[in-house]
TIBABA-676408 format. One record per residue (C-alpha): residue in one letter; y, z, x. Coordinates in steps of 0.1 Angstrom, whole numbers, plus 2048, in hexadecimal, padded with zeros to 3 digits. Example, Ala and Ser with C-alpha at 12.3 -4.5 7.8 and 13.67 -1.06 7.14 Angstrom:
BEGIN
+----+-----+-----+-----+
! aa !  c2 !  c3 !  c1 !
+----+-----+-----+-----+
!  A ! 7D3 ! 84E ! 87B !
!  S ! 7F5 ! 847 ! 889 !
+----+-----+-----+-----+
% end
This chain:
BEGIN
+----+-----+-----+-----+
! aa !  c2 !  c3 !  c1 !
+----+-----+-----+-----+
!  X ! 800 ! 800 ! 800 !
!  X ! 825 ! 7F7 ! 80C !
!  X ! 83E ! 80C ! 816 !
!  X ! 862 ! 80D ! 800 !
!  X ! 87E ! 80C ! 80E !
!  X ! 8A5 ! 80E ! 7F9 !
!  X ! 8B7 ! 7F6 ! 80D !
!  X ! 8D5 ! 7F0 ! 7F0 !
!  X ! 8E9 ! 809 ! 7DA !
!  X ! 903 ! 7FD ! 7BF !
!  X ! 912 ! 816 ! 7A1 !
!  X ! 92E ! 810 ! 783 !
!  X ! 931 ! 832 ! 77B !
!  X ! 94E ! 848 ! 769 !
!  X ! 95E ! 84E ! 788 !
!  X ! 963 ! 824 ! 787 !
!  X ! 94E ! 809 ! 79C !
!  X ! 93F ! 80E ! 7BC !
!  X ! 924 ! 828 ! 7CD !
!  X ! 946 ! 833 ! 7E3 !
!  X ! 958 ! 83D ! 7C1 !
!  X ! 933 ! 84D ! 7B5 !
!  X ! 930 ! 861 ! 7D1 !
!  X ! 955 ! 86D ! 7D8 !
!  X ! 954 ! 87D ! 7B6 !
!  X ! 934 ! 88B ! 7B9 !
!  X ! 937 ! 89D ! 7D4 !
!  X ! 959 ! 8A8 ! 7CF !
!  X ! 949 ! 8B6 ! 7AF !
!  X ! 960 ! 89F ! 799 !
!  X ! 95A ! 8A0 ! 773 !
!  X ! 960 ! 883 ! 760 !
!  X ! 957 ! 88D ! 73F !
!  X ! 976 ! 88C ! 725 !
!  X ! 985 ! 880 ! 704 !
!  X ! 971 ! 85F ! 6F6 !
!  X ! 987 ! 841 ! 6F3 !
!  X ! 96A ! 826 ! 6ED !
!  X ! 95D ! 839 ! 6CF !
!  X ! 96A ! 849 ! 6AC !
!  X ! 964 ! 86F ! 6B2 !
!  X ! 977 ! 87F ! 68F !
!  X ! 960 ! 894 ! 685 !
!  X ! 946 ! 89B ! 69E !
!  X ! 943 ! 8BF ! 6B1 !
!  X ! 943 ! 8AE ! 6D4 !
!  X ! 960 ! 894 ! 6D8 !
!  X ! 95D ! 88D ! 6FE !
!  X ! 947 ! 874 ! 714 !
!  X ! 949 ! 86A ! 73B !
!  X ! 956 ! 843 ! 732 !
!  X ! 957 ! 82C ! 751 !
!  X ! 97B ! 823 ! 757 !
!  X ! 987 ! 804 ! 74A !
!  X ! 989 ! 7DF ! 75C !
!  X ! 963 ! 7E2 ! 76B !
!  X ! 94C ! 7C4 ! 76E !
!  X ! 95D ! 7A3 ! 768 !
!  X ! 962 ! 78B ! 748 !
!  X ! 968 ! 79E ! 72D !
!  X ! 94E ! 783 ! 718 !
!  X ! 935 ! 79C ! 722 !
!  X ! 927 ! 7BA ! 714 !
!  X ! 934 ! 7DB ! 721 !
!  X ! 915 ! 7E6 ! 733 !
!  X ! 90C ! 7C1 ! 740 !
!  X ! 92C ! 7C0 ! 751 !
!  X ! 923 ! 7E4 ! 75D !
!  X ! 900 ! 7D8 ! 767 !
!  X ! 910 ! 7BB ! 77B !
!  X ! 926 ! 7CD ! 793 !
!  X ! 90B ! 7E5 ! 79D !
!  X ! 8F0 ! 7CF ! 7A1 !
!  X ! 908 ! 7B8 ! 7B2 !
!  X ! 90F ! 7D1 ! 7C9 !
!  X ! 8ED ! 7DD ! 7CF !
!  X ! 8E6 ! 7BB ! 7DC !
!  X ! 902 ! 7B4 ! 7F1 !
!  X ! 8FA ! 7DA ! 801 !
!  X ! 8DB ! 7CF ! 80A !
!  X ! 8EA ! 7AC ! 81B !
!  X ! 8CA ! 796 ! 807 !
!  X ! 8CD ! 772 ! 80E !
!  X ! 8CC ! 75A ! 7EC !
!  X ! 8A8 ! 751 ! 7F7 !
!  X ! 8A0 ! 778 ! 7F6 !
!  X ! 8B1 ! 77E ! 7D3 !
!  X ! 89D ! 761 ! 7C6 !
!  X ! 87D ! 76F ! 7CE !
!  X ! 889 ! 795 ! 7C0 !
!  X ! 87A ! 7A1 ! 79F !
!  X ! 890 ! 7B4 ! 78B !
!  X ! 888 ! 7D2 ! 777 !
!  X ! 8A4 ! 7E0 ! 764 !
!  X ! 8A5 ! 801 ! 750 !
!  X ! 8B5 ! 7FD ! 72F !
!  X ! 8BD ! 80C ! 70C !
!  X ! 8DE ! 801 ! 6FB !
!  X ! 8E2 ! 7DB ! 705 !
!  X ! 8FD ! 7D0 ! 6F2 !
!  X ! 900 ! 7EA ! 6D6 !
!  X ! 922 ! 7F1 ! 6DA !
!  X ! 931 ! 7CF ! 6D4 !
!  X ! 917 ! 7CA ! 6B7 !
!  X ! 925 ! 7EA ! 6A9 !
!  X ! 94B ! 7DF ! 6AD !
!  X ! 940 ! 7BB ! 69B !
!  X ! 92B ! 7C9 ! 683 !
!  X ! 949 ! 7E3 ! 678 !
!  X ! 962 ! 7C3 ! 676 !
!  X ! 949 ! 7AE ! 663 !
!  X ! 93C ! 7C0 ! 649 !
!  X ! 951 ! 7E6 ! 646 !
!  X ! 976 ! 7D8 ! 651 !
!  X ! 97D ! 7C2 ! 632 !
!  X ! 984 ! 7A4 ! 640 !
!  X ! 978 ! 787 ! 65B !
!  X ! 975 ! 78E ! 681 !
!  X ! 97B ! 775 ! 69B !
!  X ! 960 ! 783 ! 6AE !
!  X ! 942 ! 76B ! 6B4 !
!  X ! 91E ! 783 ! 6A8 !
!  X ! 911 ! 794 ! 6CB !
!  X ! 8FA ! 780 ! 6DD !
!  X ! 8EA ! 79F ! 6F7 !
!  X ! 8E3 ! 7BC ! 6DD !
!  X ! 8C4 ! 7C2 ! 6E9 !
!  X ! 8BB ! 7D4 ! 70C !
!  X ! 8A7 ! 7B5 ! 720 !
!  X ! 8C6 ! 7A3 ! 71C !
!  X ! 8D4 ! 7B5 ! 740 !
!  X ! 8B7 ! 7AA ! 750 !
!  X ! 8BC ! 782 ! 743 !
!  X ! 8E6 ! 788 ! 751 !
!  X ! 8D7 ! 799 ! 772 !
!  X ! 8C4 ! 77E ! 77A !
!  X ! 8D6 ! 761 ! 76F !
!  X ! 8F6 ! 76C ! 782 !
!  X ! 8E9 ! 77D ! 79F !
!  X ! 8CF ! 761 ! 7A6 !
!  X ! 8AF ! 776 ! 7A0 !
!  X ! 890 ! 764 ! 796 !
!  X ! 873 ! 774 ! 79E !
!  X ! 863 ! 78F ! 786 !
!  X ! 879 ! 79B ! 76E !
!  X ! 872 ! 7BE ! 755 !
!  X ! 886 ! 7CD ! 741 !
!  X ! 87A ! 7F7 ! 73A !
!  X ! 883 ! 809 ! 717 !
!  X ! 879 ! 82F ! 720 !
!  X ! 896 ! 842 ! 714 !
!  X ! 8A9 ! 854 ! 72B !
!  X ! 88F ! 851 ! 742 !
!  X ! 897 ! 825 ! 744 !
!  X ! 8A9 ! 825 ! 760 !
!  X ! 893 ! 83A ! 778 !
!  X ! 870 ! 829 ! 76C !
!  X ! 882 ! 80A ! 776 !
!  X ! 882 ! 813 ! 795 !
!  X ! 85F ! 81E ! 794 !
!  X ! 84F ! 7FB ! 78B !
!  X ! 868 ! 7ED ! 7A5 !
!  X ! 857 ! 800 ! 7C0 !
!  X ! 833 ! 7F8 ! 7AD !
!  X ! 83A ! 7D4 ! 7B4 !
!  X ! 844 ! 7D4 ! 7D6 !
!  X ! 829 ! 7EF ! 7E2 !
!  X ! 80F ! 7DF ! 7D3 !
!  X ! 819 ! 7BF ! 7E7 !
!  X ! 828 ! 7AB ! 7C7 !
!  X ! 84A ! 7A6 ! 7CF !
!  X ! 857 ! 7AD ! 7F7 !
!  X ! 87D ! 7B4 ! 7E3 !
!  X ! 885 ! 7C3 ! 7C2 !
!  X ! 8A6 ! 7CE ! 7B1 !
!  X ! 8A0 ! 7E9 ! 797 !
!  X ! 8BA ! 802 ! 785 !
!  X ! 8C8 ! 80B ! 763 !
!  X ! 8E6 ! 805 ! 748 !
!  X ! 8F3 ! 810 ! 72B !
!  X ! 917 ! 811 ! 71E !
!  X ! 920 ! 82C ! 703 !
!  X ! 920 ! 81F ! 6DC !
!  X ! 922 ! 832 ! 6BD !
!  X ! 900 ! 834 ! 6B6 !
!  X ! 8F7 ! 849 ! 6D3 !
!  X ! 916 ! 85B ! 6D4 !
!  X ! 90F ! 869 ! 6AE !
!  X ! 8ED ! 867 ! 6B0 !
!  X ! 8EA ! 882 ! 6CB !
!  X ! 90A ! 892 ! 6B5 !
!  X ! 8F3 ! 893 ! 695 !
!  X ! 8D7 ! 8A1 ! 6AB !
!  X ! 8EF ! 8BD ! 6B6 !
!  X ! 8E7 ! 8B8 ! 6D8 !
!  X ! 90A ! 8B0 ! 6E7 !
!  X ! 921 ! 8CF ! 6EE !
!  X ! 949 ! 8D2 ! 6E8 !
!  X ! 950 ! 8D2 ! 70D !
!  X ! 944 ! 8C3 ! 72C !
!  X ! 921 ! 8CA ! 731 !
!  X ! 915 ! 8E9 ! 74C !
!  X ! 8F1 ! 8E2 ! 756 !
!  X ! 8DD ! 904 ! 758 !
!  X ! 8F9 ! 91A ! 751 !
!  X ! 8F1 ! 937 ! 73A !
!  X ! 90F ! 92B ! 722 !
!  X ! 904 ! 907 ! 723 !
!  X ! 90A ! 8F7 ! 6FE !
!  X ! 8FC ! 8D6 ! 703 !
!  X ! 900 ! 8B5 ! 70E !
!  X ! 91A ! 89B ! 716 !
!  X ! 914 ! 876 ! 718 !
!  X ! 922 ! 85E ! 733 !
!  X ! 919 ! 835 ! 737 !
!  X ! 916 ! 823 ! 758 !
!  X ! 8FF ! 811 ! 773 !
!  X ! 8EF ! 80D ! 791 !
!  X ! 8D4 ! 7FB ! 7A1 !
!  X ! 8C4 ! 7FF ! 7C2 !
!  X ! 8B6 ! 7E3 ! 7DB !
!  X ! 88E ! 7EF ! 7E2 !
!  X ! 87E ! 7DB ! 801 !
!  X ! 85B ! 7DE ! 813 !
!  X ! 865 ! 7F4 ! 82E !
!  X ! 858 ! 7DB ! 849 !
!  X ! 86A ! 7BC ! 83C !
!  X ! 889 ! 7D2 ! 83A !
!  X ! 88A ! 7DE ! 862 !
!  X ! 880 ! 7BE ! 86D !
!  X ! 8A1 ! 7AD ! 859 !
!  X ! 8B4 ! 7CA ! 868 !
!  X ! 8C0 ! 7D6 ! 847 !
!  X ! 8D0 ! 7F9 ! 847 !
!  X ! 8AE ! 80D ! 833 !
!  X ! 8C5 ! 82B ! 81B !
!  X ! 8A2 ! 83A ! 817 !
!  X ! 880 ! 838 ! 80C !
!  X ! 870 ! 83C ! 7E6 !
!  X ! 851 ! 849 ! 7F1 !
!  X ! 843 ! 852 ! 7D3 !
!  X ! 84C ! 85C ! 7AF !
!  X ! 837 ! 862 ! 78D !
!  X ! 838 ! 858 ! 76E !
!  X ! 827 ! 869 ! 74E !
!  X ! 82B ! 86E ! 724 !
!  X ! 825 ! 890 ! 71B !
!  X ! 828 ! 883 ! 6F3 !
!  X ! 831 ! 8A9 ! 6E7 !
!  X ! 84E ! 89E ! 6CF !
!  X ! 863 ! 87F ! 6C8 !
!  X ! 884 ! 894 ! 6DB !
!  X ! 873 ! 8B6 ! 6E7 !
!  X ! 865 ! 8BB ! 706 !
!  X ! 844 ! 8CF ! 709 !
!  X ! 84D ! 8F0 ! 70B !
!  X ! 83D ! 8F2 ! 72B !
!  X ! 84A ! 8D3 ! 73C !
!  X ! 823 ! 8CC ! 73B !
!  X ! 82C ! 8A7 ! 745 !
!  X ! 84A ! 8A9 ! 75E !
!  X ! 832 ! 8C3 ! 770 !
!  X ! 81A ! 8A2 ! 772 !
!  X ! 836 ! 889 ! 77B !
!  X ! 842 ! 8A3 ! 796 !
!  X ! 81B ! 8A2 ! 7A1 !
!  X ! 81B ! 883 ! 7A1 !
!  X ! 835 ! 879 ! 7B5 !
!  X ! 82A ! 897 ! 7D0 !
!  X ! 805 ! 885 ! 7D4 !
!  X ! 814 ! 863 ! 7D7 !
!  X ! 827 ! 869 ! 7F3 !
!  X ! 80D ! 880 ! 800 !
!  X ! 826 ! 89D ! 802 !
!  X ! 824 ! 8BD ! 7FF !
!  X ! 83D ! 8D2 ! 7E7 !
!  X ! 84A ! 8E7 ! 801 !
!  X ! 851 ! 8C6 ! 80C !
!  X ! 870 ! 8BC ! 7F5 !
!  X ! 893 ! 8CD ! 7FB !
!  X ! 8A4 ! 8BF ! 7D8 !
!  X ! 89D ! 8B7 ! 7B9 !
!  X ! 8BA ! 8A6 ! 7A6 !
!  X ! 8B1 ! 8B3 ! 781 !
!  X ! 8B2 ! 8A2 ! 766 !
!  X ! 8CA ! 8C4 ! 75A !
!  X ! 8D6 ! 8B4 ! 73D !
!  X ! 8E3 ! 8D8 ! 730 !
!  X ! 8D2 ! 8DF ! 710 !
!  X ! 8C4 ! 8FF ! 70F !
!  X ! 8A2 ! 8F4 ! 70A !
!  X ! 89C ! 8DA ! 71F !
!  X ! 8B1 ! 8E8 ! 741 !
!  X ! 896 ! 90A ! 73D !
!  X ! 87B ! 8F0 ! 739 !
!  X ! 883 ! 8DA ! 751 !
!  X ! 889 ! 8F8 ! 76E !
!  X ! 865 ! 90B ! 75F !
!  X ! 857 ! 8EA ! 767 !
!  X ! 867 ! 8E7 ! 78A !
!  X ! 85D ! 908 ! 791 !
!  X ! 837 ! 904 ! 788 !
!  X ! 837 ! 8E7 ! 7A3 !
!  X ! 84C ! 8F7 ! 7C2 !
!  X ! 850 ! 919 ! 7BC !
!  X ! 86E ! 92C ! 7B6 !
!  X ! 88E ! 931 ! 7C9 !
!  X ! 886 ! 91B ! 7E4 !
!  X ! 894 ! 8F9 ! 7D9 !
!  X ! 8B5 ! 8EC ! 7CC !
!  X ! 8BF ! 8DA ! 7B0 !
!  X ! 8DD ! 8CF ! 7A2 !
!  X ! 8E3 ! 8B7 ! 783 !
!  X ! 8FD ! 89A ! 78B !
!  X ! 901 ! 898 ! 765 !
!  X ! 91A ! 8B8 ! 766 !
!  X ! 932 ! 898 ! 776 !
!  X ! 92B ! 878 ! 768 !
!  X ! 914 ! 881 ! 747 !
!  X ! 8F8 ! 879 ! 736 !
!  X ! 8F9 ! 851 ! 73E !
!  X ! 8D8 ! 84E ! 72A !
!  X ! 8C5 ! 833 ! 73A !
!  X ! 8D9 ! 82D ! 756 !
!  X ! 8D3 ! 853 ! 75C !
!  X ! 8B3 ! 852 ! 772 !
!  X ! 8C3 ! 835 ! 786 !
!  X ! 8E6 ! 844 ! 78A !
!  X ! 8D5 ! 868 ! 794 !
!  X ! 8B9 ! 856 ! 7B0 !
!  X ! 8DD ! 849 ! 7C0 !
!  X ! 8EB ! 869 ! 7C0 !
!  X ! 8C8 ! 877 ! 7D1 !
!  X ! 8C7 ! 85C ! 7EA !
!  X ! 8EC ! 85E ! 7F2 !
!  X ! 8E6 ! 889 ! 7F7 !
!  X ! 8C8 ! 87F ! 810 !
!  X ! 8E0 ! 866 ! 824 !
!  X ! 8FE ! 878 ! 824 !
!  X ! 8EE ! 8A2 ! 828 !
!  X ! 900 ! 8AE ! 80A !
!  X ! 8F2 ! 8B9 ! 7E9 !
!  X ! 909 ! 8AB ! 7CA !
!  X ! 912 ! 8CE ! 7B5 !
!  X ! 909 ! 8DC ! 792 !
!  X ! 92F ! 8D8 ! 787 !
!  X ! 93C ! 8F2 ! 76E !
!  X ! 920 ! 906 ! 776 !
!  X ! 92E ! 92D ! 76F !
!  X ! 912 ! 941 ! 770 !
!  X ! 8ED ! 936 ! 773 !
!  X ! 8D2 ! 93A ! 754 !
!  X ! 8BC ! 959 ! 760 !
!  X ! 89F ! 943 ! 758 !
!  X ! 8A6 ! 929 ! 771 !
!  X ! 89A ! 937 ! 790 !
!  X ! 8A9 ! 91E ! 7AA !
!  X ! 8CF ! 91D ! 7BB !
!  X ! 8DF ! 903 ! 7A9 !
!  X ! 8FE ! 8F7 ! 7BD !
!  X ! 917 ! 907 ! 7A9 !
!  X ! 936 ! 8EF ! 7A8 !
!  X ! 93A ! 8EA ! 7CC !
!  X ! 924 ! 8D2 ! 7E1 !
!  X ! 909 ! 8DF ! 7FA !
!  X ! 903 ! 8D4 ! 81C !
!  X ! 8E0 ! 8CE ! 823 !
!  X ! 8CD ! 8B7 ! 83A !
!  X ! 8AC ! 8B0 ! 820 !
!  X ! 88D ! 89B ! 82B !
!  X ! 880 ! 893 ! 807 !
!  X ! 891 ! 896 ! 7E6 !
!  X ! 887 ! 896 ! 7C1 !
!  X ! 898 ! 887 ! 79E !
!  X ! 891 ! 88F ! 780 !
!  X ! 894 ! 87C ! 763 !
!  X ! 882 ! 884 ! 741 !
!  X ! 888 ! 86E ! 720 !
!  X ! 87F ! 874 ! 6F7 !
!  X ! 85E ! 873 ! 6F0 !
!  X ! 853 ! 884 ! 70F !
!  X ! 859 ! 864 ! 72A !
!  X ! 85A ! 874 ! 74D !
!  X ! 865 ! 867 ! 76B !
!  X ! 868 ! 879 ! 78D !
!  X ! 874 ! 85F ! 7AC !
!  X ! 86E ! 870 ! 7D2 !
!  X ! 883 ! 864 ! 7EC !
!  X ! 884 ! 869 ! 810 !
!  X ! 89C ! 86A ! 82D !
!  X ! 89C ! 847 ! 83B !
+----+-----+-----+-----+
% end
């Protein structure tokens, strides 16, 4: 079985476009969750989302998250310095939920609830393959080409099957991430499930009152680690294993004893050949419900004990980006390997007594880390952990 190597990073995030932007705000502990302008929130108990900042992507023809998807995979590939022959042979695996709901929504409201005609042609890219069809039509990609549905979980199985292919010898090259944009029906779905809190979320505190919800993308470049040094390319790090399971306890619940992210955690450990005491972070997938964060760290602790590892959840910054999450969070994990610093729990006051672990309370961490974990868990039980190692 081949090696992987991450040889390419690009992000749209709500600190704007660009891994530069990304990682300045996370590790300055930046939060970017505030008032929604995209969205009607009269009404609702939580009012506030992390938004990327307009002007992103190119021609505004395109969906929202399309042009998001662009610029990231775009700069994933120019990071990595492929050649056009290289990009032609890629496959593509993109991590999607959304597609183009939001301009649906916004045509759908002037067509049939405004009372009058629209000038606005009917959406062409609702659905969530139609990234992968932009992706590779623009960018020049023409080898295998997936699209992933897993919830908030999309983004970082995407990734998964990427590696899949070019282990297994399938692909030498593959370009794999996630996108979403915010729309209504997300924003007051997760409002009518009462999962979203008034304020800006804070992952594993003990006054945590749920949720918020961000959009964005990123994509990273994965190479067979041979065909990578010998082109010279500069190697970020190396996925060197992950896990993917479906614990099935509810259509939104986890199980109550993180049954299956103890498995994907497992998982990843064997396929890398590691052992726990291994792993230095785990970037969480801490989306700060009360549930799942105590979940989520009773399932972390089963694997690697308590105390000895930190974790932090970049969605105290940037949101809940949905499928984009697991993407957006293995760039943040990668980026914390390469640069020795650990991306903070921001707003984090004081930590839930049932979460046994030091959780970067709003400051970041210096830490040189050999191997890292992230976390990302989706309704219906989808889990996804991604391990990633110093280049």
């Amino acid at each position: 079985m081949r090696r992987v190597a991450v040889t390419g990073l690009g992000a749209v995030s709500p600190f704007g476009a660009g891994v530069k932007a990304y990682w300045n705000g996370l590790s300055a502990g930046v939060c970017a969750i505030r008032p929604v302008t995209l969205v009607e929130t009269e009404g609702f108990r939580c009012r506030i989302a992390a938004e990327v900042p307009d002007g992103i992507g190119g021609s505004p023809r395109r969906t929202r998250a399309d042009r998001f998807a662009l610029a990231a995979a775009r700069e994933a590939l120019e990071d990595a310095g492929l050649s056009c022959a290289e990009r032609a042979e890629a496959a593509l695996v993109v991590g999607a939920v959304g597609g183009g709901m939001l301009e649906a929504e916004v045509w759908y409201w002037e067509r049939f609830r405004g009372g009058g005609p629209t000038s606005r042609r009917a959406p062409r890219s609702t659905l969530p393959f139609s990234h992968a069809d932009v992706l590779g039509n623009v960018l020049g990609l023409e080898g295998p080409r997936e699209t992933l549905v897993t919830a908030c979980s999309s983004g970082a199985a995407s990734l998964a099957l990427a590696a899949d292919l070019v282990a297994d010898g399938v692909v030498t090259t593959a370009i794999a991430g996630g996108v979403d944009a915010l729309t209504r029906i997300c924003f007051m779905g997760f409002n009518a499930l009462k999962l979203l809190g008034p304020e800006p979320c804070r992952p594993f505190d003990r006054d945590r009152r749920g949720m918020s919800i961000g959009e964005g993308a990123a994509f990273v470049v994965l190479e067979e680690l041979e065909k990578a040094r010998a082109r010279g390319a500069r190697i970020y790090a190396a996925l060197a294993g992950h896990g993917l399971t479906t614990d099935a306890y509810h259509v939104t619940s986890p199980h109550p004893d993180g049954e299956g992210m103890v498995r994907a955690m497992k998982a990843a450990l064997e396929r890398a050949r590691l052992a726990p005491a291994a792993v230095g972070y785990a970037n969480a997938h801490g989306t700060a419900t009360p549930q799942n964060d105590r979940i989520e760290a009773r399932a972390i602790r089963e694997v690697f004990g308590a105390g000895r590892l930190l974790i932090s959840s970049t969605k105290s910054m940037i949101g809940h980006t949905m499928a984009a999450a697991g993407a957006l969070e293995a760039v943040a994990t990668i980026l914390a390997l390469v640069h020795e610093v650990v991306p903070p729990t921001a707003n984090l006051a004081t930590t839930d007594p049932d979460v046994a672990f030091d959780c970067v309370p709003r400051v970041a961490r210096e830490a040189a880390i050999e191997y890292a974990i992230s976390n990302s868990f989706g309704f219906g039980g989808q889990n996804v952990t991604l391990l990633f190692g110093r280049a």
